[in-house]
C-alpha positions in Angstrom: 46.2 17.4 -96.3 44.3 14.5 -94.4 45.1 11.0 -94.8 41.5 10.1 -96.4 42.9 6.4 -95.0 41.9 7.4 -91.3 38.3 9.2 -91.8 35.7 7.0 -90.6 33.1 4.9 -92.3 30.0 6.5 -91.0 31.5 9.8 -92.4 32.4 8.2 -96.2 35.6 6.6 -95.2 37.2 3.5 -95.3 38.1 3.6 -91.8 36.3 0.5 -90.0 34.7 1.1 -86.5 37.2 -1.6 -84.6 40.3 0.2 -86.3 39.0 3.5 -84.9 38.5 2.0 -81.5 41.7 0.3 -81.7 43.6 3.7 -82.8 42.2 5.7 -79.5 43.4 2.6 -78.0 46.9 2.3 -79.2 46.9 6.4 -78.7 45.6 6.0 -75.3 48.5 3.1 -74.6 51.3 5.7 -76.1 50.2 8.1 -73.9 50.1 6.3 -70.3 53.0 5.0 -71.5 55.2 8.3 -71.0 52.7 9.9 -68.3 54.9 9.0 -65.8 57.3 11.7 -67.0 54.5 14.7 -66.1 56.3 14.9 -63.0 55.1 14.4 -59.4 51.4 15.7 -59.6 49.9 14.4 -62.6 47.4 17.2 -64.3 43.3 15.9 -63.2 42.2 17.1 -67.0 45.1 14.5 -68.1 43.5 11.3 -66.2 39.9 12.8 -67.4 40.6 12.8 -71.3 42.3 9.3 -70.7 39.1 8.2 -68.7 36.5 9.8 -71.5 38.6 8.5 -74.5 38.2 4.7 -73.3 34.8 5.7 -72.4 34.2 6.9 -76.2 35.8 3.5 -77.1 33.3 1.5 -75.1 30.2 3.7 -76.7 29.5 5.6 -73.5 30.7 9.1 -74.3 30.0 11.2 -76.8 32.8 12.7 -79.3 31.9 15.9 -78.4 32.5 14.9 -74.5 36.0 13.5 -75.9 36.9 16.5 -78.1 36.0 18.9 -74.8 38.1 16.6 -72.8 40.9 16.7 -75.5 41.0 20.5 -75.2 41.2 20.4 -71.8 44.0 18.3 -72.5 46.0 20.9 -74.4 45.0 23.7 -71.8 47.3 21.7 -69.5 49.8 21.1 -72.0 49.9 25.0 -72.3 50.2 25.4 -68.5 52.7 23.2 -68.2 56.1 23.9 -65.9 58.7 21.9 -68.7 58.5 20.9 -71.7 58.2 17.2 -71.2 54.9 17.5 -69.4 53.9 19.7 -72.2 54.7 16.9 -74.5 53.0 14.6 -72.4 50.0 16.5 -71.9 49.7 16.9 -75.8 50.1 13.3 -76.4 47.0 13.1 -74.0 44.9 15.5 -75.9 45.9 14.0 -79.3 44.7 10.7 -77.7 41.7 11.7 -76.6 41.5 13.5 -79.6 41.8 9.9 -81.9 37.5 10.4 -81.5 36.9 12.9 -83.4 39.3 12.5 -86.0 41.0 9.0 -85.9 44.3 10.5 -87.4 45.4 12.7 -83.9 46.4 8.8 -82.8 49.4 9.9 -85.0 49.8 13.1 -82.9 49.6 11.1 -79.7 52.6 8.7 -80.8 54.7 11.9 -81.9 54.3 13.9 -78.2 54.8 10.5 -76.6 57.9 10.3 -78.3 58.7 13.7 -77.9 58.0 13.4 -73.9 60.6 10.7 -73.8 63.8 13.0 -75.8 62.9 15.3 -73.7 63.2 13.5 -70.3 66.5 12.2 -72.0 64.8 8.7 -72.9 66.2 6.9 -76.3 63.2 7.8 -78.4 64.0 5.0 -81.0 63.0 2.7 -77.6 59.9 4.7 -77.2 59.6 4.6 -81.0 59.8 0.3 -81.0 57.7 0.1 -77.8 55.0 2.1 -80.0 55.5 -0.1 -82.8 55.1 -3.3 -80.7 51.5 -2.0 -79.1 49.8 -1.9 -82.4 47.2 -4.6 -83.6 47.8 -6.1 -86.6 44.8 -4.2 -88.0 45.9 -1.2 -87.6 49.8 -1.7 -88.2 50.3 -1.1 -91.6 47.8 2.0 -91.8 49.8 3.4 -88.6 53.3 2.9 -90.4 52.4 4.1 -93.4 50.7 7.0 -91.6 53.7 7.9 -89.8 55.9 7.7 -93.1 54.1 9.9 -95.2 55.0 13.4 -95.6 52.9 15.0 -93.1 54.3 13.1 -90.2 58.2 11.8 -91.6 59.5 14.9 -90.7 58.1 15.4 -87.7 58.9 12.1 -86.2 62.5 12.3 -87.9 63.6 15.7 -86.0 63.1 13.9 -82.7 64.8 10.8 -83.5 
C-alpha cells in the first residue's frame, strides 16, 4: 500500500513541490554517498540517472526522461559483478526514480544502506549519515516513512 503522505500535489496529494525536490535530493545524496563502492569502473547509466534526476529537480527534464534513466539504472544493477554494486546501482535507480513517485527516495536510502553491509561498512553509520542529510522539511515524513510497515522490516534485516 502507498504512503498517500509522498504522492504529489499536482496529482491530489499533500506532497509539496520543494519536499519532492528535496526527496530526489536527499535520494540523490544517499546514493553518491555509497557509489564509491561500485568498484573501479563506475556503470555510465549510473552517472546518467544521477545527472537527469538533479536535472528533473531543477525543471529541465521530464519525469519520463528520469523514469527511463531510472530503468536504465536497474539494468545495471542487474548486470552487475557483486552484490554491492547491485545495491548501489539500485539505490541509483530508486533515486532517480524519487520523480516519478517521490516514495522510491525510501528505496534509495535502503540499497544505499544495503551497499554499505555488503562492502562490510556499519550500516547503522550509513544509517545516521542518512539521517543527518535530511532537511528539516522532509525529516519527519522520511522517518516516519521508513518506520512504517512497508519499509521497518526491510531496513531492520540489514541493520
Amino acid at each position: 500500500m502507498r504512503d498517500k503522505r509522498f504522492v504529489a500535489e499536482h496529482r491530489g496529494g499533500p506532497l509539496k513541490k520543494e519536499q519532492h525536490h528535496q526527496l530526489i535530493r536527499w535520494a540523490c545524496d544517499c546514493a553518491k554517498h555509497v557509489l564509491c563502492l561500485y568498484g573501479d569502473s563506475i556503470d555510465g547509466r549510473l552517472t546518467d540517472a544521477l545527472s537527469v534526476a538533479e536535472e528533473w529537480r531543477q525543471g529541465n527534464a521530464s519525469t519520463g526522461d528520469a523514469r527511463k534513466a531510472a530503468l536504465k539504472a536497474h539494468e545495471a544493477a542487474r548486470e552487475a559483478s557483486s552484490p554491492t554494486a547491485a545495491a548501489v546501482a539500485r539505490s541509483v535507480a530508486h533515486a532517480a526514480a524519487t520523480a516519478h513517485m517521490a516514495d522510491h527516495s525510501i528505496g534509495a536510502a535502503l540499497y544505499a544502506l544495503k551497499a554499505a553491509k555488503s562492502a562490510g561498512k556499519p550500516a547503522e553509520e550509513e544509517m545516521r549519515w542518512q539521517d543527518s542529510q535530511l532537511p528539516p522539511e522532509i525529516k519527519e515524513l522520511v522517518l516516519t516513512a521508513r518506520n512504517a510497515e512497508k519499509f521497518r522490516d526491510a531496513f531492520q534485516r540489514i541493520l
